[in-house]
C-alpha positions in Angstrom: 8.3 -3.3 0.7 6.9 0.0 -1.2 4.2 1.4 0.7 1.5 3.2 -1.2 -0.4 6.3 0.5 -4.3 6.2 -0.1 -6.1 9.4 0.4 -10.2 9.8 0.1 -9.5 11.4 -3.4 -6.8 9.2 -4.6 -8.3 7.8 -8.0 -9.5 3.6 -7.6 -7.7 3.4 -11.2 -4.7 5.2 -10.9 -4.1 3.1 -7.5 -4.7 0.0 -9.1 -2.2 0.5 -11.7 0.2 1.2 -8.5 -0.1 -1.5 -7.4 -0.2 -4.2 -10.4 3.3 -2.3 -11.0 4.7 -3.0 -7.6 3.5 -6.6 -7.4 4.6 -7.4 -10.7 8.4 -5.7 -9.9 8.7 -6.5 -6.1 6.1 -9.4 -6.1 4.2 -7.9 -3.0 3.1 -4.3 -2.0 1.4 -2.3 0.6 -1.0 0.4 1.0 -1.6 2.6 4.0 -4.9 4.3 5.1 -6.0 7.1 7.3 -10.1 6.9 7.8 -12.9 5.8 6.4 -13.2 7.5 2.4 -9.2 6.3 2.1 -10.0 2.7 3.0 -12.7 2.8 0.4 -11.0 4.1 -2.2 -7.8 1.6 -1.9 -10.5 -1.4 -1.6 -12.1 -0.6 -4.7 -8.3 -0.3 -5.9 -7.7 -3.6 -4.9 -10.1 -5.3 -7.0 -9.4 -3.3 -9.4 -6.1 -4.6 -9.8 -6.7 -8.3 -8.8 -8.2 -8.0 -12.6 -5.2 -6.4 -14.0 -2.5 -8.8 -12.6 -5.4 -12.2 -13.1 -4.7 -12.3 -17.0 -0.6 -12.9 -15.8 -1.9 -15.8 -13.6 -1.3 -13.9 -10.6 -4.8 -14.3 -7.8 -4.3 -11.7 -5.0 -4.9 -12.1 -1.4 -5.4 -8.6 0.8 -4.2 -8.9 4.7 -5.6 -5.9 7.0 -3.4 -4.7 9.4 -3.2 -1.6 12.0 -0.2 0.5 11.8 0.2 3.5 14.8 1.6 6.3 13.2 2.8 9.8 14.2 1.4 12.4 12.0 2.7 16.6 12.7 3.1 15.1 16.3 0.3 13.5 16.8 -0.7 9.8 17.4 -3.1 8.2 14.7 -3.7 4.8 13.5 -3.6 3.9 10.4 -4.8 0.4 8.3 -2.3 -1.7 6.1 -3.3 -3.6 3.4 -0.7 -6.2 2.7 -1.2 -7.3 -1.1 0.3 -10.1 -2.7 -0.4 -13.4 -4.4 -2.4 -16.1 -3.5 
């Protein structure tokens, strides 16, 4: 499954058209946070794309998730957002 990297800057449209792209090529995708500002952004990216994809007939369902990662050696936790249709 492609996993799409959210930062605190990423841009809420340029996400959203991420992920429209992936669901509509691989029929699910996944995003991956690191704090607060990120999870925001990828939220609002989210709904975002639910209305892109909703004209194709596609509803979207968003699953939260915890993922431990190891970042430059050190432990941090991360949230998944598993996207995909309803």
């Amino acid at each position: 499954m492609e996993v799409l990297k959210v930062s605190s800057k990423s841009n809420p449209n340029s996400v959203a058209g991420a992920i429209a792209a992936v669901l509509r090529e691989k029929g699910a995708a996944e995003v991956q946070v690191i704090g607060a500002g990120a999870l925001n952004q990828a939220v609002k990216a989210v709904a975002i794309a639910r209305g892109f994809v909703a004209p194709g007939g596609m509803d979207l369902v968003m699953v939260p998730a915890f993922a431990d990662l190891k970042i430059d050696g050190e432990d941090r936790t991360a949230i998944r957002l598993l996207i995909g249709p309803r």
